[in-house]
C-alpha positions as CSV (number, residue, x, y, z in Angstrom):
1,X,25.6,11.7,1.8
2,X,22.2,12.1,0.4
3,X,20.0,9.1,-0.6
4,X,17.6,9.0,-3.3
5,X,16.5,5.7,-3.9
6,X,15.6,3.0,-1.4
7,X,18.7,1.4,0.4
8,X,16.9,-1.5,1.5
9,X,17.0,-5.8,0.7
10,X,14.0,-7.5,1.6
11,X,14.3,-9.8,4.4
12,X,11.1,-11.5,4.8
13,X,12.3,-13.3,8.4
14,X,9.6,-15.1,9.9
15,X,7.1,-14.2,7.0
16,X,8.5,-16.9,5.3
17,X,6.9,-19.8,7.6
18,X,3.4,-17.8,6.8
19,X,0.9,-20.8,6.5
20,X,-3.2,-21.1,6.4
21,X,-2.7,-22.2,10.3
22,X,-1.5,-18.2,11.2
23,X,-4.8,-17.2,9.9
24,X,-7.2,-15.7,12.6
25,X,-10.9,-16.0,11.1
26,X,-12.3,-14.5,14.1
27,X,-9.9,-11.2,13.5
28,X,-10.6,-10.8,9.7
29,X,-13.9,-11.2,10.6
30,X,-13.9,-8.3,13.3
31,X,-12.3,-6.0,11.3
32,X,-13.2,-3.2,8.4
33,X,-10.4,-4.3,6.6
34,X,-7.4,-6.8,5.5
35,X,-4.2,-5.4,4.3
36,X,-2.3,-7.3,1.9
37,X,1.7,-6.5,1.9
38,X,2.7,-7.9,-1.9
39,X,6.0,-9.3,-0.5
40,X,4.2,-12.3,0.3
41,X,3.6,-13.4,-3.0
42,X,7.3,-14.1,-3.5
43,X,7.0,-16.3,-0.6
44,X,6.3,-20.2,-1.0
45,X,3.4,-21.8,-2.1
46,X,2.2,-21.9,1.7
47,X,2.0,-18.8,2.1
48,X,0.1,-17.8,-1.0
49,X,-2.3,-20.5,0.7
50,X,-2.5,-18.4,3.4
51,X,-3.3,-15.3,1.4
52,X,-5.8,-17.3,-0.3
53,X,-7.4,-18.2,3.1
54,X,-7.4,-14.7,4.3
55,X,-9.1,-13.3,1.3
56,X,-11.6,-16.1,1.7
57,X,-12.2,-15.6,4.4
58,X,-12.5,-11.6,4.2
59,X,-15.5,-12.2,1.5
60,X,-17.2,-13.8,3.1
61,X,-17.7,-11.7,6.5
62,X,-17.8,-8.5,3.7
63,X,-14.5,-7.3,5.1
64,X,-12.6,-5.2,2.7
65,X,-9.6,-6.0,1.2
66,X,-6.3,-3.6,0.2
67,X,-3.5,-4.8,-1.4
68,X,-0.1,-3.1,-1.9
69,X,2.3,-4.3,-4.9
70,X,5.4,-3.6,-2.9
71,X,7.2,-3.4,-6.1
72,X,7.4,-3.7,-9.3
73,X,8.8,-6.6,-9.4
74,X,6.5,-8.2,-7.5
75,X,3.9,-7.6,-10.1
76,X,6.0,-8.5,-13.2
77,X,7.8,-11.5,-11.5
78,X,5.0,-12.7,-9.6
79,X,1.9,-11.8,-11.4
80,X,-0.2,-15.1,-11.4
81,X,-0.7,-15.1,-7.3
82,X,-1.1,-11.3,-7.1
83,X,-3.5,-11.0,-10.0
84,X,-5.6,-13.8,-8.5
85,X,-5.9,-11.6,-5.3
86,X,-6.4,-8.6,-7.2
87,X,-9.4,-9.8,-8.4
88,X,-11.2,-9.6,-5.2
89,X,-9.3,-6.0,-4.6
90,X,-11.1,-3.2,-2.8
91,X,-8.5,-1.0,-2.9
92,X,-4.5,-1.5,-4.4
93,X,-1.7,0.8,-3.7
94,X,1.1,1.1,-6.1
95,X,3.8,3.4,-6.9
96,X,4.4,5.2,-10.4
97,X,6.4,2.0,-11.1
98,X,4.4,-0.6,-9.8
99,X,1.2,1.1,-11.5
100,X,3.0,1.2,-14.7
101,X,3.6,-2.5,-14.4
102,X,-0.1,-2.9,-13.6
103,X,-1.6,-1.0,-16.4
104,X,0.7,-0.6,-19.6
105,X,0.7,3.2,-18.9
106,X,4.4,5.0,-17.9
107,X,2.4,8.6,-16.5
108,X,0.8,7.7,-13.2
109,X,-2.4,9.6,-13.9
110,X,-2.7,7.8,-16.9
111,X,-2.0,4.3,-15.2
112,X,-5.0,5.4,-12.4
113,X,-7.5,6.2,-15.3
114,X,-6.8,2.4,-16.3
115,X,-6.6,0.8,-12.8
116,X,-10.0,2.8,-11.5
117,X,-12.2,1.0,-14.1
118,X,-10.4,-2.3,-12.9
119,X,-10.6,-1.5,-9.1
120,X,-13.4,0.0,-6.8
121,X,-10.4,2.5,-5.1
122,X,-6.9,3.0,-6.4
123,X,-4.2,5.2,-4.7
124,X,-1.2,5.9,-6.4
125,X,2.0,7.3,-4.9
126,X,4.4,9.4,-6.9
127,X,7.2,10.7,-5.1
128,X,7.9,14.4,-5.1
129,X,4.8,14.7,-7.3
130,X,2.6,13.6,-4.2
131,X,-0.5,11.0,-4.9
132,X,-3.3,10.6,-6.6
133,X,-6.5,9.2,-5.7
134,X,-9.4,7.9,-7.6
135,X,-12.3,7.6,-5.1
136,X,-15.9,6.9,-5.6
137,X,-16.2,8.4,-8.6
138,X,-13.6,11.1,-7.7
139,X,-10.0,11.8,-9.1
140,X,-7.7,13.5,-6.1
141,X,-4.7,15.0,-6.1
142,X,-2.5,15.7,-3.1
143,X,0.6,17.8,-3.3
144,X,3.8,15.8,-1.6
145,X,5.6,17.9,1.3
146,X,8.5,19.1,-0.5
147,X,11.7,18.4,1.4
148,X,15.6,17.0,0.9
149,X,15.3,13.2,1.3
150,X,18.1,11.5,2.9
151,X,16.4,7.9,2.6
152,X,13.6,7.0,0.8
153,X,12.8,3.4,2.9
154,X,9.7,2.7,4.2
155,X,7.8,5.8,3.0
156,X,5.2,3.6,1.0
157,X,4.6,1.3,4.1
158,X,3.9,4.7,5.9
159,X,1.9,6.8,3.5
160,X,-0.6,3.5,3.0
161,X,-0.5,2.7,6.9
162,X,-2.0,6.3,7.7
163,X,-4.4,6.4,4.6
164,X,-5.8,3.5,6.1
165,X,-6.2,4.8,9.3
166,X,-7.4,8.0,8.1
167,X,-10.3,6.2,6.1
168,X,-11.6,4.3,9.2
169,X,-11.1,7.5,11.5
170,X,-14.2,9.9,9.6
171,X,-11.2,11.6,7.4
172,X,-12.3,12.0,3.5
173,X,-9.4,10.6,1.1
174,X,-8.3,13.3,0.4
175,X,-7.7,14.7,3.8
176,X,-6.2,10.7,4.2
177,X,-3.9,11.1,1.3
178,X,-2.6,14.3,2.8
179,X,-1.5,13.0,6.3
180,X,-0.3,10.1,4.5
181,X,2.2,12.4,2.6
182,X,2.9,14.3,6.1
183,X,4.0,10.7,7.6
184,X,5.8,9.6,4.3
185,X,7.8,13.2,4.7
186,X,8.9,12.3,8.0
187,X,10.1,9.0,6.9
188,X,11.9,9.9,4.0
189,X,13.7,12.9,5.8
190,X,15.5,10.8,8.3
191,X,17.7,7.6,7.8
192,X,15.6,4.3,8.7
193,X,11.9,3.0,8.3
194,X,10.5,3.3,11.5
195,X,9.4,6.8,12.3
196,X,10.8,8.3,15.4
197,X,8.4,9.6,18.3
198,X,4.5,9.8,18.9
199,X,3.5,9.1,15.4
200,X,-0.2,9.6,16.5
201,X,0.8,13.4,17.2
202,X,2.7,13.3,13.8
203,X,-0.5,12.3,12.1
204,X,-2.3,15.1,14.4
205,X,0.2,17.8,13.3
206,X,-0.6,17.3,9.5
C-alpha cells in the first residue's frame, strides 16, 4: 500500500511538562540559532512560558530565531501564541498549507511574496513541487527529488533539520534547500520518521 498523506497523531510525551525551568540560558546563548517546533503552542500555558523565555532570552544574546508552524492547524487554532513569537521571527518554515494559513494566499509562491515582507527569511516546502526560498533579497527555487512516496511523516522535520545545518556549515540557501529535499526524499520513500543509516553521508551524497 502506498501512502500519500502523513499517517501520524501527535504525541507530544514529555513536551507536555515543558516549563521556563527546562530553559538553558547558557545554551541559547552559545548558539547561532533557536529552533522553534510549532507543536508547542498547543501545549499548556507553561510551556508557551517557556517559549516566551527562550525567545527572550535569544534577543537578547542576538541569537537567531526559526520557527516552524508544524501545521496548519497550529496556525489557525492557535494563532495568538504563535503570532506573538512570530514577531521576533528570523526565519519560519511552513508548508503550502501552513503558508496559506499564514498569508491569505492558496499558491505557495504567492503566500512567500506576502510572508518575505513580514519575515527577514521564509522557506516554504511544497511537496513534489520542491521549495521555495526567499533569502536576502533573493527568491529560490529548488526542484524536489521526484520519487514514489510510501509515507510522507517526518519529511518537514527533515528538510528544515538539514537546511539548518546547511546554513551554519558555509552552504548558500540554495545549496541548503537542495540537500534538504535530498534528506526529505529519503524520508518520504521509506515507512517511519527517523531516517535509516549515516545521515551525515546522506547529506554528503546530495
Amino acid at each position: 500500500m502506498l501512502f500519500r498523506s502523513r499517517t501520524m497523531r501527535t504525541a507530544l510525551g514529555a513536551c507536555l511538562d515543558l516549563s521556563q525551568g527546562h530553559i538553558d540560558p547558557t545554551a541559547i546563548q552559545d548558539s547561532k540559532w533557536l529552533f522553534v517546533e510549532g507543536f508547542v503552542f498547543s501545549n499548556s500555558e507553561g510551556s508557551r512560558a517557556a517559549i516566551r523565555e527562550a525567545i527572550k532570552v535569544a534577543r537578547e544574546a542576538k541569537t537567531k530565531i526559526a520557527v516552524t508552524c508544524s501545521d496548519a492547524w497550529i496556525v489557525n487554532g492557535f494563532s495568538e501564541p504563535l503570532q506573538e513569537s512570530l514577531r521576533h521571527t528570523d526565519l519560519i518554515f511552513a508548508n503550502e498549507e501552513e503558508s496559506a494559513a499564514l498569508s491569505g494566499k492558496r499558491e505557495v509562491v504567492d503566500s512567500g511574496r506576502v510572508l518575505k515582507d513580514r519575515f527577514p527569511h521564509v522557506v516554504l516546502t511544497a511537496g513534489p513541487r520542491g521549495a521555495f526560498v526567499w533569502w536576502e533579497g533573493e527568491e529560490i527555487h529548488v526542484p524536489a527529488f521526484q520519487c514514489q512516496p510510501r509515507d510522507l511523516t517526518g519529511a518537514g522535520d527533515a528538510f528544515a533539520g538539514g537546511f539548518l545545518y546547511g546554513i551554519n556549515h558555509g552552504y548558500s540557501p540554495a545549496e541548503a534547500a537542495r540537500k534538504a529535499c535530498f534528506l526529505a526524499h529519503n524520508v518520504i520513500i521509506q515507512v517511519g520518521a527517523r531516517l535509516k543509516g549515516d545521515v551525515k553521508r546522506l547529506w554528503e551524497s546530495a
